[in-house]
PQR file with spaces between the fields and no chain letter, atoms N, CA, C, O and H, PARSE charges and radii, in Angstrom:
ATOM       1  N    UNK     1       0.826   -1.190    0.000 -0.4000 1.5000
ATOM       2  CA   UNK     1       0.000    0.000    0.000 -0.0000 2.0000
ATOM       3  C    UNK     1       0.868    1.250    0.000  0.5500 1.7000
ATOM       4  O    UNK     1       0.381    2.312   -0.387 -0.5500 1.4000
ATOM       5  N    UNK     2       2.533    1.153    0.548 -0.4000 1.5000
ATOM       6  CA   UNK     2       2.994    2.205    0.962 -0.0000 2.0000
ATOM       7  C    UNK     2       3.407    3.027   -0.319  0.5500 1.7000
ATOM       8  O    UNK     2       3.407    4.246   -0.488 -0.5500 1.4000
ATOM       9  H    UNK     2       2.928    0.290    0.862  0.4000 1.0000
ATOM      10  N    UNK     3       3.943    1.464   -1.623 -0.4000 1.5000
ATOM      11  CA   UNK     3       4.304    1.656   -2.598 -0.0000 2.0000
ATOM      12  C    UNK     3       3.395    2.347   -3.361  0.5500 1.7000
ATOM      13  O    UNK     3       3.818    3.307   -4.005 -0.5500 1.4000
ATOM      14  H    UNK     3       3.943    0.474   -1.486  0.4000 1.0000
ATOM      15  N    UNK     4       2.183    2.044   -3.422 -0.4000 1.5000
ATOM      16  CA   UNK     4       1.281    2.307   -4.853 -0.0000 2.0000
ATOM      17  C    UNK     4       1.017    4.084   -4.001  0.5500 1.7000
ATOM      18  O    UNK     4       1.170    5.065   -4.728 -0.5500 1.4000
ATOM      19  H    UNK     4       1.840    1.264   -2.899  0.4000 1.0000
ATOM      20  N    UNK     5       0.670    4.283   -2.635 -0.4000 1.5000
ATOM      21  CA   UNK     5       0.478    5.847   -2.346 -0.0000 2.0000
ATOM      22  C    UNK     5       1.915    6.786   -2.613  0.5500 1.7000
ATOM      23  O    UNK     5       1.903    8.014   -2.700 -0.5500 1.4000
ATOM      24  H    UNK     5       0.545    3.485   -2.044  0.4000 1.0000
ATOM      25  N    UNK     6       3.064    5.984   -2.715 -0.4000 1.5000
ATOM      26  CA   UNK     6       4.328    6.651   -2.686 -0.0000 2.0000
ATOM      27  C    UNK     6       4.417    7.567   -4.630  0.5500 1.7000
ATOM      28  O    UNK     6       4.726    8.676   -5.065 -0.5500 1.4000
ATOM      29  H    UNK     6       3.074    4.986   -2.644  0.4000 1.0000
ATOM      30  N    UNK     7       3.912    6.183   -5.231 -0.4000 1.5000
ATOM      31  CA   UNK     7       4.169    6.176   -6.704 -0.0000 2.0000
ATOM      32  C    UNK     7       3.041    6.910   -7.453  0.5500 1.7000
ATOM      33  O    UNK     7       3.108    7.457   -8.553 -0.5500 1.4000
ATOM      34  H    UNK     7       3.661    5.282   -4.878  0.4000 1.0000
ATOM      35  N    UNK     8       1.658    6.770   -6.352 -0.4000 1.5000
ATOM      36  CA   UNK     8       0.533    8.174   -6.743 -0.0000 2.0000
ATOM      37  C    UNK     8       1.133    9.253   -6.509  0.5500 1.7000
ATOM      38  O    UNK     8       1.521    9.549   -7.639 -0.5500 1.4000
ATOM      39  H    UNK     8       1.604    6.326   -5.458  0.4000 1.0000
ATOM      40  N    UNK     9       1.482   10.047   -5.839 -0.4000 1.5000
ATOM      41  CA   UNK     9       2.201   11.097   -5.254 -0.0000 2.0000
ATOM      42  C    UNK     9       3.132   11.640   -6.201  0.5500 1.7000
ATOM      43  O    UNK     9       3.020   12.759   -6.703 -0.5500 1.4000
ATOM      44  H    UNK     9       1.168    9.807   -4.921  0.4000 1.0000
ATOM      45  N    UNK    10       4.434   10.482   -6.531 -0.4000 1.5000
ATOM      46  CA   UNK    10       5.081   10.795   -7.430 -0.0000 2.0000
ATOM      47  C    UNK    10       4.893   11.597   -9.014  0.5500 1.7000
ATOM      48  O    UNK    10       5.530   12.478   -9.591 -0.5500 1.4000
ATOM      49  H    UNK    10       4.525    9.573   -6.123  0.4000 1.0000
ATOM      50  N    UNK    11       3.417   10.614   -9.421 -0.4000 1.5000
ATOM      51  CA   UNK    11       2.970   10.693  -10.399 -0.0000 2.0000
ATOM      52  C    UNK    11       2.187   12.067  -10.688  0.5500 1.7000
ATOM      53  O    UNK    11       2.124   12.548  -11.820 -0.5500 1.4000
ATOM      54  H    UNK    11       2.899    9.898   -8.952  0.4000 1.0000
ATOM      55  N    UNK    12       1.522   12.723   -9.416 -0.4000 1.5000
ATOM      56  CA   UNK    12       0.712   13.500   -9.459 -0.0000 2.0000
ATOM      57  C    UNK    12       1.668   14.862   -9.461  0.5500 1.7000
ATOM      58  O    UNK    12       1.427   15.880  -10.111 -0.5500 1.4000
ATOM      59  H    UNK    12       1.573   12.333   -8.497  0.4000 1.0000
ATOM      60  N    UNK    13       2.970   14.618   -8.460 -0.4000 1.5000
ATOM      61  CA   UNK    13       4.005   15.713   -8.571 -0.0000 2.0000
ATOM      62  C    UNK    13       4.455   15.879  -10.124  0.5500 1.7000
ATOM      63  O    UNK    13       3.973   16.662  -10.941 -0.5500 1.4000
ATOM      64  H    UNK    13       3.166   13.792   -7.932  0.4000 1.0000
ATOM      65  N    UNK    14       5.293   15.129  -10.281 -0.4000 1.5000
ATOM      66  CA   UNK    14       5.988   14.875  -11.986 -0.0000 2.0000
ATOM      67  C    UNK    14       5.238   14.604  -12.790  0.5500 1.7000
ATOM      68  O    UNK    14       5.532   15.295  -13.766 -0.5500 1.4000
ATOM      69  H    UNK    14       5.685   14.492   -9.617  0.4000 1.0000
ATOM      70  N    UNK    15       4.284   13.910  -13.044 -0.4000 1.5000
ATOM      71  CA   UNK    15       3.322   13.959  -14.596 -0.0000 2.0000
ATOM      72  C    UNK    15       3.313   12.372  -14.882  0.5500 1.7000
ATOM      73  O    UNK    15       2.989   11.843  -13.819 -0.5500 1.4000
ATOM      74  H    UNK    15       4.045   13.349  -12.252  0.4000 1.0000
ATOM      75  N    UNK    16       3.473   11.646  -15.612 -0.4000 1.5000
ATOM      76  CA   UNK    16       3.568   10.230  -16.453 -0.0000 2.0000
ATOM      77  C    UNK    16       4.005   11.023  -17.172  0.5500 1.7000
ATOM      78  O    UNK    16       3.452   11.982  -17.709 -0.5500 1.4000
ATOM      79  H    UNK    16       3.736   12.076  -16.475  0.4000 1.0000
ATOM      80  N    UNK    17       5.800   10.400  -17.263 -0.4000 1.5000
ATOM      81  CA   UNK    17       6.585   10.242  -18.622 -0.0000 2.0000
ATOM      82  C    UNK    17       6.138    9.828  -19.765  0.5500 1.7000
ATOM      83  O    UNK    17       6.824   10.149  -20.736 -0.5500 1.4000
ATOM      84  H    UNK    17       6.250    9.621  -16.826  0.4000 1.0000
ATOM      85  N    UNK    18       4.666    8.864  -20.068 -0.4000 1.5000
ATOM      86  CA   UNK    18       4.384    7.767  -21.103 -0.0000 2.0000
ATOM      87  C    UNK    18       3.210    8.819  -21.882  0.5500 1.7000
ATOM      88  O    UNK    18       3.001    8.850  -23.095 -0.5500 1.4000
ATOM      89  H    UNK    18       4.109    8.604  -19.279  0.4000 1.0000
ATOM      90  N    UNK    19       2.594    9.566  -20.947 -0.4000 1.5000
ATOM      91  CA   UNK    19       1.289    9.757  -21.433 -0.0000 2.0000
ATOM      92  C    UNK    19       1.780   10.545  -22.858  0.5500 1.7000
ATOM      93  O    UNK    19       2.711   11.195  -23.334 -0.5500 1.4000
ATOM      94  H    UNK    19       2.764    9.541  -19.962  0.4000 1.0000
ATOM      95  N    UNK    20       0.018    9.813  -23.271 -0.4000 1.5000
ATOM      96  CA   UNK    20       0.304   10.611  -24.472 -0.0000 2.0000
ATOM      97  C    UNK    20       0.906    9.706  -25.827  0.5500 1.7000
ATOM      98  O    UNK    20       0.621    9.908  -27.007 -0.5500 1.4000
ATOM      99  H    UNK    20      -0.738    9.285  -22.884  0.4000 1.0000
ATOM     100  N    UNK    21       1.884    8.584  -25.237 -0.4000 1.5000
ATOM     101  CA   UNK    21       2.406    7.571  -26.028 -0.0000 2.0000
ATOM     102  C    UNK    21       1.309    6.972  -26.437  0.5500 1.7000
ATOM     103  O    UNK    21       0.248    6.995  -25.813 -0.5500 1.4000
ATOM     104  H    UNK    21       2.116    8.420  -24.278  0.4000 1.0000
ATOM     105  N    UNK    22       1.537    6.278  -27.738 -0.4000 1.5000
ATOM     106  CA   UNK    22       0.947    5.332  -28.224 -0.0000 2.0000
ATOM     107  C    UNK    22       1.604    3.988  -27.230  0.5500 1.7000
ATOM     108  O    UNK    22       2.730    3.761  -26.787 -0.5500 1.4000
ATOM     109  H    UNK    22       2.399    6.259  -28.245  0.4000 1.0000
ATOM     110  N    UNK    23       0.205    3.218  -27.140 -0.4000 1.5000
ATOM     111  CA   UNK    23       0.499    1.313  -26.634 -0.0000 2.0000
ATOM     112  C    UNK    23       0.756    0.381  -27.824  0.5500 1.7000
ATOM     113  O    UNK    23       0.109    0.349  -28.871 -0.5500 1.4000
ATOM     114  H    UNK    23      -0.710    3.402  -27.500  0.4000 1.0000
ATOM     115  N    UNK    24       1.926   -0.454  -27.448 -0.4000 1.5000
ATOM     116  CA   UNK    24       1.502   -1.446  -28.949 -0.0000 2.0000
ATOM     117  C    UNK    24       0.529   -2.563  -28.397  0.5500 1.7000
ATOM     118  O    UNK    24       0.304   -3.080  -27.303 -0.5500 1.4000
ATOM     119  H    UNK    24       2.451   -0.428  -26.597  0.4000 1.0000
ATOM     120  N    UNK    25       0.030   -2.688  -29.786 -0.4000 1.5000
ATOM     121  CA   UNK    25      -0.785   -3.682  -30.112 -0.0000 2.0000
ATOM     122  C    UNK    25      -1.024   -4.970  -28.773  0.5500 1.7000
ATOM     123  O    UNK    25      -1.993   -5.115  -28.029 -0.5500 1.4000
ATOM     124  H    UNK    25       0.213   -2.268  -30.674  0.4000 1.0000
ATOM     125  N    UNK    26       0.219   -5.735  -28.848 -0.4000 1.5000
ATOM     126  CA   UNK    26       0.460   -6.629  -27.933 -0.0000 2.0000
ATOM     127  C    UNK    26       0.269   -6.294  -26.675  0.5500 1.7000
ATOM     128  O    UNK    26      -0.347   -7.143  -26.030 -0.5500 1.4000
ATOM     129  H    UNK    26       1.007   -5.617  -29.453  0.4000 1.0000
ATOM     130  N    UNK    27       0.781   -4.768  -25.758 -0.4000 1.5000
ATOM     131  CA   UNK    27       1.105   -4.873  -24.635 -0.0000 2.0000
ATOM     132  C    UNK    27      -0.471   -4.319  -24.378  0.5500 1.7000
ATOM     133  O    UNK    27      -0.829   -4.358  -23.201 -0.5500 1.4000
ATOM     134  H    UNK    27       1.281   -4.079  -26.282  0.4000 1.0000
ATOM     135  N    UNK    28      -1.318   -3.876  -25.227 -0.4000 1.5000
ATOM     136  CA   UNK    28      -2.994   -3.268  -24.994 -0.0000 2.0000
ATOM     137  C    UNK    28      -3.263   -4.921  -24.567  0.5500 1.7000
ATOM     138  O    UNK    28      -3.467   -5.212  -23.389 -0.5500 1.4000
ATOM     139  H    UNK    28      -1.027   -3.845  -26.184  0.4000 1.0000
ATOM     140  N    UNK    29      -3.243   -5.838  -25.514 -0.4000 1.5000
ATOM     141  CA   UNK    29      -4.207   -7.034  -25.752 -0.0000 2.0000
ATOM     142  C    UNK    29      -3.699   -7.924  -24.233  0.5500 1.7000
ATOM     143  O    UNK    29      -4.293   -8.860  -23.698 -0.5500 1.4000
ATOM     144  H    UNK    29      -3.077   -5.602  -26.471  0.4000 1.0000
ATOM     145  N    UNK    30      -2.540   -7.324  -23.844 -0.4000 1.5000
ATOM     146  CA   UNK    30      -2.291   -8.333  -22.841 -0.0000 2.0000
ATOM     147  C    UNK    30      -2.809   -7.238  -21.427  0.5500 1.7000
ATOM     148  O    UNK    30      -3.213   -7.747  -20.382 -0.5500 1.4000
ATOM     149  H    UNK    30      -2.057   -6.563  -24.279  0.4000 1.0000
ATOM     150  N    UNK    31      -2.744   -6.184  -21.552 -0.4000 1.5000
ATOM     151  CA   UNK    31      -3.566   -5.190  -20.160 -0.0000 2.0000
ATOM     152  C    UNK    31      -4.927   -5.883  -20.224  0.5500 1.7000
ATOM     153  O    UNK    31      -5.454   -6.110  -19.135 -0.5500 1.4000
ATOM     154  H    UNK    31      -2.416   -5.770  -22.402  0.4000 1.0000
ATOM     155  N    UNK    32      -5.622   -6.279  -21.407 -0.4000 1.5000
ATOM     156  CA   UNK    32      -6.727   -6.566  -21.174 -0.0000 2.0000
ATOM     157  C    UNK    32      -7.201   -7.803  -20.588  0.5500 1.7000
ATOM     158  O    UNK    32      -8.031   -8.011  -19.703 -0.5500 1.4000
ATOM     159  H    UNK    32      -5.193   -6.095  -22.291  0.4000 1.0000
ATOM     160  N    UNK    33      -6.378   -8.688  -21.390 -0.4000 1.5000
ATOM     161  CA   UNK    33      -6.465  -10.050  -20.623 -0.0000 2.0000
ATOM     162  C    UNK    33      -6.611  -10.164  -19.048  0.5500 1.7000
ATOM     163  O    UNK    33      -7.257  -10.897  -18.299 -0.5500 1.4000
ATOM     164  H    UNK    33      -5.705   -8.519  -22.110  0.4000 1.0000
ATOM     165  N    UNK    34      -5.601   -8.969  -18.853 -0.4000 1.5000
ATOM     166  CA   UNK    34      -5.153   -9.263  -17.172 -0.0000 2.0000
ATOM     167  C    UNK    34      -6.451   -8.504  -16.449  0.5500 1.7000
ATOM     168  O    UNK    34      -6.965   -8.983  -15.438 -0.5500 1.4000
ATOM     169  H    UNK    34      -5.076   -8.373  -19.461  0.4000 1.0000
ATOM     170  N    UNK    35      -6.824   -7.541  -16.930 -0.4000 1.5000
ATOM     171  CA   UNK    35      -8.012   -6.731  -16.533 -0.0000 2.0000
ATOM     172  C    UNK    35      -9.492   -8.234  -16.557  0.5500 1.7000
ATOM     173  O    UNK    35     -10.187   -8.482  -15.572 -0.5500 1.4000
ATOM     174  H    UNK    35      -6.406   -7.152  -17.751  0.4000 1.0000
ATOM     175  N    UNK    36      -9.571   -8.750  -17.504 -0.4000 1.5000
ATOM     176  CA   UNK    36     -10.690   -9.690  -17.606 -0.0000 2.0000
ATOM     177  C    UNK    36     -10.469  -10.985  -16.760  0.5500 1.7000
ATOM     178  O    UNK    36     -11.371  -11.672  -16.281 -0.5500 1.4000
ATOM     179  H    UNK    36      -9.006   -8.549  -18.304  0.4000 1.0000
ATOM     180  N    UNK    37      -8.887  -11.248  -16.633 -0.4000 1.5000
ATOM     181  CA   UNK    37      -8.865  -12.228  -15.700 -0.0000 2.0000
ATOM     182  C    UNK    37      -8.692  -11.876  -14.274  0.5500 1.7000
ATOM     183  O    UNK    37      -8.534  -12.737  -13.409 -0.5500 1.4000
ATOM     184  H    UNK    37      -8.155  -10.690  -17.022  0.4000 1.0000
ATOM     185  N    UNK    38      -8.729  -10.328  -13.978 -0.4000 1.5000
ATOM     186  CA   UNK    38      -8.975  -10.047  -12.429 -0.0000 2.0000
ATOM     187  C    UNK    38     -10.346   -9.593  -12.155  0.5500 1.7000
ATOM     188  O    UNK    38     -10.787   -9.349  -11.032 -0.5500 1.4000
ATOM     189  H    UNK    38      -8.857   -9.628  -14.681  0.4000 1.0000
ATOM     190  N    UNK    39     -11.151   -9.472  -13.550 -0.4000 1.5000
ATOM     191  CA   UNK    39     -12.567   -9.174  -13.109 -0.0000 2.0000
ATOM     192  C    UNK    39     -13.342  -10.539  -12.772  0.5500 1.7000
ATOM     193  O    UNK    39     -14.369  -10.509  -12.093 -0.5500 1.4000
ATOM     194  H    UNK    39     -10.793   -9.670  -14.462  0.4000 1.0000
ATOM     195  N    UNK    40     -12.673  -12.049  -13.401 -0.4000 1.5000
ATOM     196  CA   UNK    40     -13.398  -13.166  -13.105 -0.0000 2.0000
ATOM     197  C    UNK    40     -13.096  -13.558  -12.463  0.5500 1.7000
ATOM     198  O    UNK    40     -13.693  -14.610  -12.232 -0.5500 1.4000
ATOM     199  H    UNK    40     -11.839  -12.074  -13.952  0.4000 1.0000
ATOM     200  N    UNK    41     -11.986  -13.241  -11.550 -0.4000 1.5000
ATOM     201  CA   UNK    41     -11.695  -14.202  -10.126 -0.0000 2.0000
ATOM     202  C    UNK    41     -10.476  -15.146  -10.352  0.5500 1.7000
ATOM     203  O    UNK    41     -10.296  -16.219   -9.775 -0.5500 1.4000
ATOM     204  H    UNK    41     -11.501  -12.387  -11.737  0.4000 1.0000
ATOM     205  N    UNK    42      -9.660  -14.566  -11.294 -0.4000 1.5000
ATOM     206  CA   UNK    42      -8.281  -15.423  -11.290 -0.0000 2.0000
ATOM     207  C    UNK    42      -7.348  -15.035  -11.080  0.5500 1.7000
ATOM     208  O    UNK    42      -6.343  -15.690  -10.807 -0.5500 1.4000
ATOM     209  H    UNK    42      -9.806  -13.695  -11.762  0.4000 1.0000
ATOM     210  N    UNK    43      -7.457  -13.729  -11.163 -0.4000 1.5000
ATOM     211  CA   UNK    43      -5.912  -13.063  -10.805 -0.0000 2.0000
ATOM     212  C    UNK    43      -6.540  -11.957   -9.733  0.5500 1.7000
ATOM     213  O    UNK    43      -7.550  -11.268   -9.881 -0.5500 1.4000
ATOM     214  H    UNK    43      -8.275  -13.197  -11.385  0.4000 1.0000
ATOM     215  N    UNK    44      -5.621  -12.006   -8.605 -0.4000 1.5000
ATOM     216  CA   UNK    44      -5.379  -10.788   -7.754 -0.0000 2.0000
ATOM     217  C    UNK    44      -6.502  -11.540   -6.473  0.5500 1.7000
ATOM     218  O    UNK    44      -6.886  -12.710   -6.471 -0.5500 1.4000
ATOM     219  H    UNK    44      -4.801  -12.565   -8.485  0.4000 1.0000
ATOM     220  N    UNK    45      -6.842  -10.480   -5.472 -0.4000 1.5000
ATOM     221  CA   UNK    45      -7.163  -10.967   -4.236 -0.0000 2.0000
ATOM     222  C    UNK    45      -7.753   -9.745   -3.557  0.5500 1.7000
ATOM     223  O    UNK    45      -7.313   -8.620   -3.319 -0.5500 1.4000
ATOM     224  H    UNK    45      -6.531   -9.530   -5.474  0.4000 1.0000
ATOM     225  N    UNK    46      -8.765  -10.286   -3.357 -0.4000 1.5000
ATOM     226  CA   UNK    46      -9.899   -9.207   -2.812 -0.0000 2.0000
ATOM     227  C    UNK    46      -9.112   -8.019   -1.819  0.5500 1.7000
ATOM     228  O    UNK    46      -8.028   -8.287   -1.300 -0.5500 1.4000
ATOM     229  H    UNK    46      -9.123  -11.200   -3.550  0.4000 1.0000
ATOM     230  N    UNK    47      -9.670   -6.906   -1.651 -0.4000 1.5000
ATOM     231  CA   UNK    47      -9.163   -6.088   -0.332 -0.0000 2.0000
ATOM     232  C    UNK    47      -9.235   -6.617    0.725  0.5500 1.7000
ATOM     233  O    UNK    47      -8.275   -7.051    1.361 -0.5500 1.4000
ATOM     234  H    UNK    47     -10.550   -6.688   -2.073  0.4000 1.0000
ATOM     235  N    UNK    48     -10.057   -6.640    0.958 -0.4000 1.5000
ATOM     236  CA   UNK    48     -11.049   -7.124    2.253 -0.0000 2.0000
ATOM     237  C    UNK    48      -9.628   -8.742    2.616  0.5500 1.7000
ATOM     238  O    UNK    48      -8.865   -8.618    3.574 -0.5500 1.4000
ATOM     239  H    UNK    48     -10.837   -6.287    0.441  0.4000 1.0000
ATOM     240  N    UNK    49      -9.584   -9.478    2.099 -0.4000 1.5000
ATOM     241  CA   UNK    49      -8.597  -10.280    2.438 -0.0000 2.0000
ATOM     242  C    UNK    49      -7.351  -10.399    2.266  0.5500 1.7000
ATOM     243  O    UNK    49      -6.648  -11.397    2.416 -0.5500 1.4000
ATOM     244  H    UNK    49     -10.204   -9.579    1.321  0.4000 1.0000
ATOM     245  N    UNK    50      -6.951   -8.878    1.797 -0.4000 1.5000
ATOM     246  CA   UNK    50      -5.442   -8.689    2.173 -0.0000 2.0000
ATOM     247  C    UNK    50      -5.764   -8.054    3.525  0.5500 1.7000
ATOM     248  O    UNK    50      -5.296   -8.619    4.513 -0.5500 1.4000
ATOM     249  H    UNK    50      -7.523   -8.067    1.675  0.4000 1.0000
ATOM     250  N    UNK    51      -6.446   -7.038    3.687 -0.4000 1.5000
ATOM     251  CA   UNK    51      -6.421   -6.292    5.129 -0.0000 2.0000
ATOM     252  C    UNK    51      -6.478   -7.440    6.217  0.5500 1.7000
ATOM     253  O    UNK    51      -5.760   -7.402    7.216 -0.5500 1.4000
ATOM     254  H    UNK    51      -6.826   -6.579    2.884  0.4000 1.0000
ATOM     255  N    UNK    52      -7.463   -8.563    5.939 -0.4000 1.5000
ATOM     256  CA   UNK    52      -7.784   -9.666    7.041 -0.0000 2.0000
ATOM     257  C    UNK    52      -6.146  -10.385    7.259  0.5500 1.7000
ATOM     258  O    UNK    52      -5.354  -10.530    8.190 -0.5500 1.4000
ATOM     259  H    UNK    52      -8.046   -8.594    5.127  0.4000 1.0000
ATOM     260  N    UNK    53      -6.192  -10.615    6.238 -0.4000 1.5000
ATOM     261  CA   UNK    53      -4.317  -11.773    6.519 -0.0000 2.0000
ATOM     262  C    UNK    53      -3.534  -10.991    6.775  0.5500 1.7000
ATOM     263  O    UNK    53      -2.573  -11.659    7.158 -0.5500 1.4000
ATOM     264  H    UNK    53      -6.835  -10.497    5.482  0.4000 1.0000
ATOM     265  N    UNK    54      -3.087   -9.234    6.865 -0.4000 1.5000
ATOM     266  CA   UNK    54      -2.424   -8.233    6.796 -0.0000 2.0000
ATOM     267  C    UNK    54      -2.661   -7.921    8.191  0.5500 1.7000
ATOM     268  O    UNK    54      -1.703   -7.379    8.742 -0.5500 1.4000
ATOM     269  H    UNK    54      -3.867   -8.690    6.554  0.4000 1.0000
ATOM     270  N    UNK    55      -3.742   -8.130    8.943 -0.4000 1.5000
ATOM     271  CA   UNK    55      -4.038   -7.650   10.049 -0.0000 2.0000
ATOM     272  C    UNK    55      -4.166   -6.307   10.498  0.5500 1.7000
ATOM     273  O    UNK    55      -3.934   -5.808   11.599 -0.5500 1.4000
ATOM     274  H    UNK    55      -4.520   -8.571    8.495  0.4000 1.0000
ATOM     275  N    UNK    56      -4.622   -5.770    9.327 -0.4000 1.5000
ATOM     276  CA   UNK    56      -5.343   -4.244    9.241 -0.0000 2.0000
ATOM     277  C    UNK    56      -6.995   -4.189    9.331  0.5500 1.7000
ATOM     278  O    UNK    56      -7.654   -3.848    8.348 -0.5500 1.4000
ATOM     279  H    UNK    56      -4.811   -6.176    8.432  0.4000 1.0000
ATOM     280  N    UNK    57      -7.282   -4.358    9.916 -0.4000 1.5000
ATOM     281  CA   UNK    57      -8.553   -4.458    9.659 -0.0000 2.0000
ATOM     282  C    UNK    57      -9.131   -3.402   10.915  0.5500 1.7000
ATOM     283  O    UNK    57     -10.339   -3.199   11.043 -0.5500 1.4000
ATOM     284  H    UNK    57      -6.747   -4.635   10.715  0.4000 1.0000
C-alpha cells in the first residue's frame, strides 16, 4: 500500500513520462487479458482479504 500511495504522489508531482504515447498492439491485448482475468476471479485478491491476513482491519 505504501508503494502504490508513494508512486501516486510521485505521479501526481511529476506527470507520467508515457502519457500521451501510443500502446503497442500486444502490450494493450495483454492489459486486457489481465483486466478480464482479475474481473473473473483469477488473478489478484480481494481487499477485504489482504487487510484480514495483513491484520489491518
Amino acid at each position: 500500500m505504501i508503494e502504490t500511495i508513494v508512486e501516486e504522489k510521485l505521479l501526481e508531482l511529476l506527470g507520467d513520462p508515457d502519457e500521451g504515447l501510443p500502446i503497442r498492439k500486444s502490450i494493450r491485448e495483454r492489459l486486457l487479458r489481465q483486466k478480464e482475468a482479475v474481473a473473473s476471479g483469477e488473478r489478484g485478491e480481494p481487499f477485504e482479504e489482504v487487510t484480514r491476513r495483513l491484520g489491518l482491519e
